[in-house]
C-alpha positions in Angstrom: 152.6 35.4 93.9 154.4 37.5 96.2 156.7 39.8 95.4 159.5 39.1 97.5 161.9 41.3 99.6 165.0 42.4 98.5 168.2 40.6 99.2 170.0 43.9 99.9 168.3 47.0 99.4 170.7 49.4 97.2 170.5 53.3 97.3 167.8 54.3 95.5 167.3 57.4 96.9 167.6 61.0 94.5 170.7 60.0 92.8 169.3 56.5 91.1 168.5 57.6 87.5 165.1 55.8 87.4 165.0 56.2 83.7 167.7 54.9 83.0 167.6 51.5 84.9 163.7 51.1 83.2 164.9 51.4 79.8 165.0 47.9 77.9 162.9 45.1 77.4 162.1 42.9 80.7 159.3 40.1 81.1 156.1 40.5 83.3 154.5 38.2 85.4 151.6 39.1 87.1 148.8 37.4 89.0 145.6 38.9 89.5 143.3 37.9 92.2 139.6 39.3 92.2 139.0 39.1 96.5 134.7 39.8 96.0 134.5 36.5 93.6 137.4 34.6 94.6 138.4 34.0 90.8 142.2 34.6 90.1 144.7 35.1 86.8 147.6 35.6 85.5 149.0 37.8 82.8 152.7 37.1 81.5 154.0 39.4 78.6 157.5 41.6 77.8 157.5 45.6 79.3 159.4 47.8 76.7 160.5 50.8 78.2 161.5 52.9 75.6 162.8 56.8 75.5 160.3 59.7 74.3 160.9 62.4 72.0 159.8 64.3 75.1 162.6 63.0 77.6 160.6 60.6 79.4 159.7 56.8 78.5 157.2 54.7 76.8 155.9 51.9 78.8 154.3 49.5 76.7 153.2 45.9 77.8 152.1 43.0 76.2 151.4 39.8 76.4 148.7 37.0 77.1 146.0 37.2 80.0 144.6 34.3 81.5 141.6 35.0 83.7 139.0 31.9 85.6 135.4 32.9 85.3 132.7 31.5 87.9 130.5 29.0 85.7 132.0 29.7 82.6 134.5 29.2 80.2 138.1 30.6 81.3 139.4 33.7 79.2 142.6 33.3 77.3 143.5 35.9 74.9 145.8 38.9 74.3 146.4 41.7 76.4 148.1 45.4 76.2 148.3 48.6 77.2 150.6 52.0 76.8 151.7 54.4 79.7 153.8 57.3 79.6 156.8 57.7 82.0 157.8 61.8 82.8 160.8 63.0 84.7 159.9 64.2 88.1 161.2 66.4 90.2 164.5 64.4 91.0 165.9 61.0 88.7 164.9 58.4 90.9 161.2 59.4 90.0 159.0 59.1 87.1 155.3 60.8 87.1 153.0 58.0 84.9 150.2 59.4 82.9 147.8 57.6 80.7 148.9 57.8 76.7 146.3 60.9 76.7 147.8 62.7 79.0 145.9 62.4 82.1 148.4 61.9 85.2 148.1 58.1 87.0 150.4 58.3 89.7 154.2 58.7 91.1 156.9 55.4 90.9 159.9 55.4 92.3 161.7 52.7 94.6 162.4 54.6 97.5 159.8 56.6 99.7 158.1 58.2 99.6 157.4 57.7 95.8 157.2 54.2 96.2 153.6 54.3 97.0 150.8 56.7 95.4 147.1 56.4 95.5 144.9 56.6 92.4 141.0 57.5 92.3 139.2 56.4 89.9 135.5 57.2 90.0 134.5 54.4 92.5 137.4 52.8 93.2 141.1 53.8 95.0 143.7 52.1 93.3 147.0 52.1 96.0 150.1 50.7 94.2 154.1 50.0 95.9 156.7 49.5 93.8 160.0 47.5 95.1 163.6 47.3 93.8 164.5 43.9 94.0 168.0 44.2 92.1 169.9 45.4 89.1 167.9 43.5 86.8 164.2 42.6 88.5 161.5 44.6 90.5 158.0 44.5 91.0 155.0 46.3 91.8 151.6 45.8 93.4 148.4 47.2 93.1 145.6 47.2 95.7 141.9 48.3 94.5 139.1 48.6 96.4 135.6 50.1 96.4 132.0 49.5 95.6 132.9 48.0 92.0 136.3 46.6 92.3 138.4 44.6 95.3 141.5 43.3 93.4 145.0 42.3 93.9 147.2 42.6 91.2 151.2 42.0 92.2 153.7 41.6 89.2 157.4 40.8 89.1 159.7 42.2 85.8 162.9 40.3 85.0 165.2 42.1 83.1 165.6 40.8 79.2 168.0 43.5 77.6 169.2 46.7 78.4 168.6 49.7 76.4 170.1 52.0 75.1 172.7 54.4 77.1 174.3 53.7 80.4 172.9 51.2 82.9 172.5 51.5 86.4 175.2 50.1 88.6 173.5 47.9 91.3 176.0 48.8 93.9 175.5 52.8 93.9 171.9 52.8 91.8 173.4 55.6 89.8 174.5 55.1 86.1 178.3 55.2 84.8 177.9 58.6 83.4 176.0 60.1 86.7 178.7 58.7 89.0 181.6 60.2 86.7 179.7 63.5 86.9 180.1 63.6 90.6 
């Protein structure tokens, strides 16, 4: 899978309230290539973005992973796992930090928070996130290094909204932030 461009590309820049264009249910797709073994997967699920007593948003995926092994029997089985979304320093940015508090990385749509690099003691995770309308975007994540060399790229399609005003594709601002102006 490729995640592919975007028909138009909308403003995204400081005014797009991130947060509130996240929030809601949306479906995952994602394939997951492992470029060392040449074995691939897929994962499919539902995201749930849902707000924080803190201000920010719970990001929790699940869903079933699908994963070829060389020689062996092919995994099928359930997958999950919990992030925690933080207002930056301007609403068309989140900071991500694992659920224990340890920060992961920047996403935002428009650079330069569209891309961040992770460590992570061998390997350097590089991930890209792309608007790709009103109600679908995608992400892709790049790892390399002595243990891991992976390709993971997934594509979310909007399910429901959630609560409080949604973006409007045409500005990327919501109702309330473009009445405020």
């Amino acid at each position: 899978m490729n995640i592919p461009a975007p028909d138009e590309t909308p403003d995204t820049g400081p005014d797009f309230d991130l947060r509130a264009y996240l929030r809601g249910a949306w479906s995952v797709d994602r394939t997951l290539l492992d470029r060392s073994t040449g074995t691939s997967g897929t994962f499919t699920g539902v995201v749930h973005f849902t707000a924080h007593d803190d201000g920010g948003l719970l990001w929790r995926e699940e869903g079933t992973v699908r994963w070829a092994s060389l020689g062996g029997t092919p995994f099928t089985g359930p997958a999950s796992r919990e992030y925690l979304l933080q207002p930056a320093d301007t609403p068309d940015v989140l900071d991500v930090y694992f659920p224990d508090g340890r920060p992961f990385h920047r996403m935002g749509f428009a650079g330069p928070a569209n891309q961040d690099v992770h460590w992570c003691d061998p390997d350097t995770y590089r991930v890209t996130y792309r608007f790709l309308g009103a109600d679908e975007c995608g992400y892709r994540w790049d790892v390399t290094g002595p243990a891991k060399d992976q390709l993971l790229e997934s594509v979310l399609h909007r399910l429901e909204a959630g609560p409080g005003p949604a973006p409007d594709a045409s500005s990327g601002a919501s109702p309330d932030a473009r009445r405020a102006e």
